[in-house]
Structure formats: C-alpha cells, structure tokens
C-alpha positions in Angstrom: -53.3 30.7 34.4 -52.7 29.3 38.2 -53.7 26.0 38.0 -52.0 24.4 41.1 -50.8 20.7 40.0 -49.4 20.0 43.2 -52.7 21.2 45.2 -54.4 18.3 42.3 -51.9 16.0 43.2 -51.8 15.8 46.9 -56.2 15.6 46.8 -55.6 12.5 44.3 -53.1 10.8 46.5 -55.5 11.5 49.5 -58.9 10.1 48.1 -56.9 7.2 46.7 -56.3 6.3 50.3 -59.9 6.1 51.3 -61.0 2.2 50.2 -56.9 1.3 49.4 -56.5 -2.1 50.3 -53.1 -4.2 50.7 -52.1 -4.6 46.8 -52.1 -0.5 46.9 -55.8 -0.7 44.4 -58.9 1.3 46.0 -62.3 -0.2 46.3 -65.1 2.0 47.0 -68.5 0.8 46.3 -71.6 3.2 45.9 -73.5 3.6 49.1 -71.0 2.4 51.7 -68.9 3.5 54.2 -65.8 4.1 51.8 -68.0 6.1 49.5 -69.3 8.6 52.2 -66.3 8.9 53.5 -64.9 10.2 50.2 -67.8 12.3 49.7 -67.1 14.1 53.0 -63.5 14.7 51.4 -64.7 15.6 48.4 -67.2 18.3 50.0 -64.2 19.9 52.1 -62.4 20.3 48.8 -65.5 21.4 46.8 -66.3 24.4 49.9 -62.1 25.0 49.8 -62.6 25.8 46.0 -65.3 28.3 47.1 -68.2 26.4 45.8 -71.3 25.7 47.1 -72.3 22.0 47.7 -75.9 19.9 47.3 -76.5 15.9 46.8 -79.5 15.2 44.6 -81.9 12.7 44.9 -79.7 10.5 43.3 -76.5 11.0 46.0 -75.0 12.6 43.2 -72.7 15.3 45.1 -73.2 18.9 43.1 -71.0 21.7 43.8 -72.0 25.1 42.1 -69.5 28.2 41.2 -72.1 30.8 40.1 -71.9 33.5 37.2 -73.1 36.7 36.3 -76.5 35.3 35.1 -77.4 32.7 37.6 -80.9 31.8 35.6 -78.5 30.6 32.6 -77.8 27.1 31.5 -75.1 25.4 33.2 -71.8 24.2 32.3 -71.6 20.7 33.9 -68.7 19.0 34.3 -67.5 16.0 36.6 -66.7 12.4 36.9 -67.5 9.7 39.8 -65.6 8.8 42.8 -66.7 5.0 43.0 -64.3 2.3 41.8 -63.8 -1.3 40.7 -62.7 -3.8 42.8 -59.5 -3.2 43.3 -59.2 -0.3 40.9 -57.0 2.7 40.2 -56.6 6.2 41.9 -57.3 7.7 38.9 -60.4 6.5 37.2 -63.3 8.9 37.5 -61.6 10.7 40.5 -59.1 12.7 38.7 -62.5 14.4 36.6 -64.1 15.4 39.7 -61.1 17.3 41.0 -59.4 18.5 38.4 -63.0 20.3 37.6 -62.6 21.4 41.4 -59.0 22.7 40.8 -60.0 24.5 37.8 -63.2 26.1 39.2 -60.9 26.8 42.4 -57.9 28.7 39.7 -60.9 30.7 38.4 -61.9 31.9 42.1 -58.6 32.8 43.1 -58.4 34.4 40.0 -61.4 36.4 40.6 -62.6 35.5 36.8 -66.1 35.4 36.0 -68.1 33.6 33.8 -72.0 34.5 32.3 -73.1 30.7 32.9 -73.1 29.1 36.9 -70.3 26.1 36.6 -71.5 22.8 37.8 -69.3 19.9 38.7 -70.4 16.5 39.9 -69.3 13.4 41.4 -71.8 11.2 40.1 -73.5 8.1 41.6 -72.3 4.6 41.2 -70.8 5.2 37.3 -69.1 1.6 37.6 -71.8 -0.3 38.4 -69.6 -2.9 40.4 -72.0 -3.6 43.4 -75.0 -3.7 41.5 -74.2 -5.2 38.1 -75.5 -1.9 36.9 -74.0 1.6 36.1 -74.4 5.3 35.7 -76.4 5.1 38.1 -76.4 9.1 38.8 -75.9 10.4 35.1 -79.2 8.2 34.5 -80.7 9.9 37.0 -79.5 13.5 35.9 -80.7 12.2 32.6 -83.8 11.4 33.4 -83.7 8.1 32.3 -83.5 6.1 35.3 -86.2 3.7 36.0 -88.4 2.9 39.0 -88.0 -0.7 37.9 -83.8 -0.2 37.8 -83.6 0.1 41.7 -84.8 -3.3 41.7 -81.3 -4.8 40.9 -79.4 -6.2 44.1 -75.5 -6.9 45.1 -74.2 -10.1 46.1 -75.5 -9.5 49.6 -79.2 -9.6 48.2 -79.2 -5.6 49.0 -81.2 -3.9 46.5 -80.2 -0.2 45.0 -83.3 1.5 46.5 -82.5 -0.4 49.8 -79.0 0.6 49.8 -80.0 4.0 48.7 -82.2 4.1 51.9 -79.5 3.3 54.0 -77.8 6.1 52.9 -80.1 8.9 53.9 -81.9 8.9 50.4 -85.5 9.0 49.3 -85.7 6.5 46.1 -89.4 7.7 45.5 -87.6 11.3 45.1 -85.4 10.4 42.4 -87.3 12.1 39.8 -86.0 15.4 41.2 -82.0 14.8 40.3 -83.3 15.4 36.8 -82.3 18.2 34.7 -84.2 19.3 31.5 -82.6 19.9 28.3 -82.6 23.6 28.8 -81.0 23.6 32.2 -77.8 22.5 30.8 -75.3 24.1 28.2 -72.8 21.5 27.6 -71.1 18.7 29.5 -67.5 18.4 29.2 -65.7 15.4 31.7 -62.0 15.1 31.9 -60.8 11.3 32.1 -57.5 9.2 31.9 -57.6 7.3 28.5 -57.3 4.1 30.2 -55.6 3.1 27.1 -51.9 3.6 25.4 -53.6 6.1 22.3 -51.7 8.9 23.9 -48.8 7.3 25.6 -47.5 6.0 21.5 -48.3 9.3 20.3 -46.2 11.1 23.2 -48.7 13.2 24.1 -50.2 14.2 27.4 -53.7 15.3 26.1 -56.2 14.6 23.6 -59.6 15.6 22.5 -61.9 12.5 22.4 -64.2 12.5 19.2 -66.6 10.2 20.9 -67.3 7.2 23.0 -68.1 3.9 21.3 -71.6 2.3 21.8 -71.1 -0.7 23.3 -73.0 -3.9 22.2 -73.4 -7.3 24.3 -75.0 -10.5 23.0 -74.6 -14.0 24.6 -73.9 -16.3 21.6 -75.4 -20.0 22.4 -74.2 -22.9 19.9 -75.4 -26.5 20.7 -74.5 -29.8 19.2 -74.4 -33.2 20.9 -72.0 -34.7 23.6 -70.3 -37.6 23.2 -66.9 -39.6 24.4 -63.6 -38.1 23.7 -62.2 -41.0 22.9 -65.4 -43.5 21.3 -66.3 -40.8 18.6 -65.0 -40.5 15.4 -63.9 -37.0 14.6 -66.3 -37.2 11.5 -69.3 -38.3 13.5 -69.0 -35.8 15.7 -71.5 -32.8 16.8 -69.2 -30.7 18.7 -70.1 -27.0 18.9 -66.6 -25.9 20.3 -64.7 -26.7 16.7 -68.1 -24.1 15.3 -67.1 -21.7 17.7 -63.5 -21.9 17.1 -64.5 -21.0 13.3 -66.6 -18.0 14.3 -64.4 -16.9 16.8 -61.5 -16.4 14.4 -63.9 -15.0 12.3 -65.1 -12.3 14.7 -61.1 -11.0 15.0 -60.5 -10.8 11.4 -63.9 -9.5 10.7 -63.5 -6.6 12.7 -60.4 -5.5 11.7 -62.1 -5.0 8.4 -63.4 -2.0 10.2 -61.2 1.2 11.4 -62.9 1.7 14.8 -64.5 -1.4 16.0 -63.6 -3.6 18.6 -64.9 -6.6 19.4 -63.8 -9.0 23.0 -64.9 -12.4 24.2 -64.2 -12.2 27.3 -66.2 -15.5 28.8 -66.3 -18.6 27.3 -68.3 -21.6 28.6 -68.6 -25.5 27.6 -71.3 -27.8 29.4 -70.9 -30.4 30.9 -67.1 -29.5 30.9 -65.4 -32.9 31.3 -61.8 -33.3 29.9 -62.3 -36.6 28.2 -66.3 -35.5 26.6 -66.8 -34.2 23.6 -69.3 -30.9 24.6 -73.0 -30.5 24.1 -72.7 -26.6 24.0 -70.6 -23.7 24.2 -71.9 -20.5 25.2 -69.6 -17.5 24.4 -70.1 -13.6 25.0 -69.5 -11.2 22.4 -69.1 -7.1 23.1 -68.8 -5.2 19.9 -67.8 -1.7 19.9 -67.9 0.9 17.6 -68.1 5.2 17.1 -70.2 4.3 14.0 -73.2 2.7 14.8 -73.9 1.8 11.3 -70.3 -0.4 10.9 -71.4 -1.9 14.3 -74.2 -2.9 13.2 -72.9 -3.8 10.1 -70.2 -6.1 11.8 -73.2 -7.6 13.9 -75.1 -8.6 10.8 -72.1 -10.1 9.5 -70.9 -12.2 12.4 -74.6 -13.4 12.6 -74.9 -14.6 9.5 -71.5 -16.2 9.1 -72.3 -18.5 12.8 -75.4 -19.2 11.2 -73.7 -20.4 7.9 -70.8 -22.4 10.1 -73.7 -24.3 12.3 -76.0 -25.1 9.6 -73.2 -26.9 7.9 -72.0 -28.4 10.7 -75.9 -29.7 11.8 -75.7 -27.8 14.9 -78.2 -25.0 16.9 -77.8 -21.5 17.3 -78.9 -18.8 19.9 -78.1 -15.4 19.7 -79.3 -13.3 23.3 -78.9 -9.5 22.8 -77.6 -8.7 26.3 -77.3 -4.6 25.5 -77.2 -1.8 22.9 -76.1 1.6 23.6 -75.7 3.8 20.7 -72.5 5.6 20.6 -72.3 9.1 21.6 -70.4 11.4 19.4 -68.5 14.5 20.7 -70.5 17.6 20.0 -69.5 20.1 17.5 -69.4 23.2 19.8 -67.6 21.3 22.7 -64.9 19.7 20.7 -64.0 23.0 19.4 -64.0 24.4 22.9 -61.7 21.8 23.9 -59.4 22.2 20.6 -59.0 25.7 21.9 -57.9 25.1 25.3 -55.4 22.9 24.3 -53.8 25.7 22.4 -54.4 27.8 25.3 -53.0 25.6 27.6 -49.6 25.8 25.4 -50.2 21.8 23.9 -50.8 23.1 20.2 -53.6 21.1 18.3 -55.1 18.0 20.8 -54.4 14.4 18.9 -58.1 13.0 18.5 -58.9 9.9 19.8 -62.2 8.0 20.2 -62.9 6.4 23.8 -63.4 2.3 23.5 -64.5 2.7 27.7 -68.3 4.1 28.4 -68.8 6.9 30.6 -71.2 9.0 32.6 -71.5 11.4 29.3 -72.8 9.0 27.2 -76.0 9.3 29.4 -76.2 12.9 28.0 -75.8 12.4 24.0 -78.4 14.0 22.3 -80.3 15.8 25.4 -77.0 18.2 25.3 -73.8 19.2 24.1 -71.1 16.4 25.1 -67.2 16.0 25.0 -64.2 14.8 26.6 -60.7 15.3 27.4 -58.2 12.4 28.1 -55.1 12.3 30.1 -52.3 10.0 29.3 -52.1 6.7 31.2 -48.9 5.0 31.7 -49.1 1.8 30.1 -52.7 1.8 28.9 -53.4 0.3 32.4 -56.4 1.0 34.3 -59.4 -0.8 36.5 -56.3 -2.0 38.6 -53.3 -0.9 41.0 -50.9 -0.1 38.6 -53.6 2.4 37.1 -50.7 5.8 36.8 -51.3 9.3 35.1 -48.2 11.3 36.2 -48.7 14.5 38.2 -47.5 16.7 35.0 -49.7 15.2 32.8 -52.8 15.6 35.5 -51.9 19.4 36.1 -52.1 19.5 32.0 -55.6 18.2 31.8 -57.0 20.1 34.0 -55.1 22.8 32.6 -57.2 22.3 29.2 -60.5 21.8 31.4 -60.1 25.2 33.0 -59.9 26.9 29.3 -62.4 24.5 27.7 -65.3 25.7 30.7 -64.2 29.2 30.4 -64.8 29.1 26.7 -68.3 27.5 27.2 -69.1 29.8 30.4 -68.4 33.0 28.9 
C-alpha cells in the first residue's frame, strides 16, 4: 500500500506556511485572504490526487473520487484548514490531506471502490473570528441557522457579510446540506492534541468518541467591604465560597473516569487589592463521553455551591452558556478503523476518547461517525510548538486509506 509520507509531508510543511507569522504559529481565519489562499493550495492538491473539486454554499471545499456506483452513499471524510491564532501546522490540516494522500494512493493504485469518496475541508471549524464554530459541518448538517450568520468579529464584520465578501450566497446555504441518506459514514483523521498516545508509545489510536462539552458561567455575590476594617467573621466575601467550590469541582470530578472539568476565567468586581469583593464570577466547562456522569457531576457541583452560599449568606447564579451532547464513535466505523490498524501493520489501535470537539460531532446520530488520532509530541496543540512527526503522519493516513476502503467497498 503506496501511501507516500514524504508527498504528505512536504504539502503539510507548505500549507503551514500560508498565515505563518514570526513565532513560526499559522493564523488563518475563515474568509480572509490567508484562507483562500490555502484553499487554492488545497484545490491544486485535491485535482493532483485526481479528484474532482466543488465549494458548497457554505465555502466548504469538496473534492470527490467517484466509485463504481456513483448514486451510492458517500464516504466522507476531512478536517478544516482554518486555525487559532497563532496555532499549529497540524490541527485540522493534516485530516484534509492525509484523506487527499490516501484517496491519491488509491488512484495510482487504480483500486476501486462501490461508494464515491468525499473529502472536505470544512468552513471555519475553530470558530476564532466569529466566536462561533463548525461553521461548515453545521451547514453539511443541516443545522445551521439563518439567525447564526448574525454573529460578528472584532471588526463588527458579520459571518453572512464576510461570507459575501467571499463570493458566497448566505441565502443559499441551505444547499450545503446533505440528507441522512446521502452519506454512509464519516470518518476524520486528527492529531490527539493530547499526550494519550505519546505515554502509551503509540503512533495511532481509535477514538471511542468525543466528549460533549458543557459551559455555564457560575455568578456568586456577597458584599464588598475594606480589607483591612472588616473582621474576617463579619465578612460577606464570595471569593472564600468560590474557593470551597472550586476545590470541590477538581476532586468531584475525579470521582468520575472520563470527565473533565476547567475554569479557565475567573473574575472579582470591583477588583481592588485592599477590598474585600462583592462578586466573583467564574466559568465552568465540564466534559464528559457519558452524558449521564456529566450530568450527574453538574447536578452535584450545583447543589454543593448552593449548600456552600447559603451557609455562608451569599447569592448564586448559575448561566448555562452551552450543551452539546457527546457523540460516541459508531459501531460499524470503529470496527472499520480497528481493521486498518491491523492492516496498516500497528496491531489492535489503543482506544482513547477525544476531550477536544470537532467537525464530526455535528454528524452524531444523522450518520455513522469515528475518528483516528495521530500522536502529538508533548500533548501540545493550538500553538507553534504544535508537532506530529512525519512517521507517525504517513501512519495515520496509512490507517485512513484502509479504514475508507473498508467502508467504500
């Protein structure tokens, strides 16, 4: 099986210069200059590889290898090609083309498959300009609002606007949708973006599912007062109640084998070194591959802050911010995948869940999902040092060319 690592390679290394600023990260935003200019690459590679190349309504970039039945369901595959500020080389680009190296192997090879092979480099999945992500799968999905394209970027620039700008009808968008029946299964290939693989010394894996991740904004008020006037036990102060739940959220959740749970802003009003605060407002993302342990884990972090500020005479405000339910591998495609990593010479995949969202996730329970992961180095991603090695990339798509055979065929 001809997969051409180096050919993989040298394509990574030559999108990641497009958006590379001075610290060596990328930044490409969706519907700029540094995004067209990578989907111009991306197209040359896509037509190299033999394919044949559409955007959607979305600007999701679509190239098609075709099989023996061309009315059959596809086999999708993909990533996205946008970025964080800053961000890797790797993240979301390796997908796209190491699905264009493998469907490129199979034309050289001159295999064929019954189902047409889709891959896609889909539409803003970062949400970095927008505050708001996915922004193609959505659309595939059909679940993209009217109302969505209202959200703007720093610049006051809404989606539709920018969408506009780029030679795209938002009053269209309906069209990038595909119907349950049009797809088979959707199978991405991503770097783990965490060290999973890189402590089990192992290049692959065969991602079970990708946690559902759950935002609230947690609000606790008391009173402010002078630092040094009050007495301790007179005091109102909401930061000593969030102390006690935040040390309860950590040792809660480790209670539970898959969750996770990050505050990752923290904010006291009015913020003066020498007064006592009024309120601290804290955010709170809970993730789990079992939505009923999330939940559970919610209900019990809720009821313990409410506990800790009753006692302690103080408010609190819970704001739900977002729920996505997880989205569990499916059956047919983890098996599909379990067999190309013996295929591809790696024996049985380790199994690992994904803590990171992706475009898939937009697919669970319309059709058959899964994923493959590729070791990162360090567990470093959304940054510069952000490092699969070219072995290990060659290997993943290695397992991506069997696992869409096996699903093609």
């Amino acid at each position: 099986m001809a997969i051409n690592a180096g050919r993989l390679w040298k394509r990574l290394m030559e999108l990641g210069e497009i958006g590379r600023r001075e610290s060596g990260g990328v930044t490409r935003f969706s519907f700029t200059e540094e995004e067209r200019s990578a989907k111009e690459l991306v197209v040359r590679y896509m037509r190299e590889a033999g394919l044949s190349v559409r955007e959607d309504a979305a600007g999701n970039l679509i190239g098609r290898r075709e099989g023996s039945d061309p009315g059959a369901p596809v086999i999708l595959t993909g990533s996205h090609i946008d970025t964080v500020p800053d961000g890797g080389k790797f993240d979301g680009a390796l997908g796209v083309l190491a699905a264009v190296e493998a469907l490129q192997a199979m034309e050289e090879q001159g295999v064929a498959t019954v189902h047409p092979i889709e891959v896609a480099a889909f539409t803003d999945e970062e949400g970095s300009r927008f505050g708001f992500g996915m922004l193609g799968s959505r659309a595939m999905a059909g679940t993209l609002r009217p109302e969505d394209l209202g959200h703007k970027d720093a610049e006051g620039i809404s989606i539709a606007d920018a969408m506009r700008s780029a030679g795209l009808r938002p009053e269209r968008l309906h069209e990038a949708a595909k119907a349950p029946e049009q797809v088979k299964a959707y199978v991405e290939l991503h770097i783990e973006q965490g060290k999973v693989l890189e402590n089990l010394g192992a290049p692959v894996g065969l991602v079970t599912g990708i946690a559902g991740p759950l935002w609230q904004q947690i609000t606790i008020t008391g009173q402010a007062g002078h630092a040094g006037a009050t007495p301790m036990n007179l005091r109102k102060d909401p930061l000593q109640a969030a102390a006690e739940v935040l040390n309860y959220i950590y040792a809660e959740t480790a209670e539970f084998p898959n969750a996770v749970a990050t505050v990752g802003k923290i904010r006291t009003h009015p913020g003066g070194i020498n007064v006592i605060p009024g309120e601290v407002q804290f955010s709170l993302d809970l993730r789990d591959i079992d939505e009923a342990d999330r939940n559970a884990l919610e209900g019990r972090i809720r009821d313990y802050a409410s506990q800790v500020c009753r006692k302690r005479g103080l408010e609190l405000k819970i704001d739900l911010l977002q729920r996505v339910a997880p989205a569990p591998s499916s059956p047919e495609v983890k098996e599909a995948v379990a067999c190309a990593g013996r295929l591809a010479g790696l024996g049985d995949l380790p199994e690992l869940v994904s803590g990171a969202g992706h475009d898939g996730m937009q697919f669970s329970g319309k059709w058959p999902i899964g994923m493959i992961f590729v070791r990162s180095r360090g567990g470093i991603s959304h940054h510069p040092g952000e490092w699969s090695s070219e072995a290990d990339c060659g290997l993943g798509a290695r397992v991506l060319y069997h696992a869409l055979l096996r699903l093609a065929r």
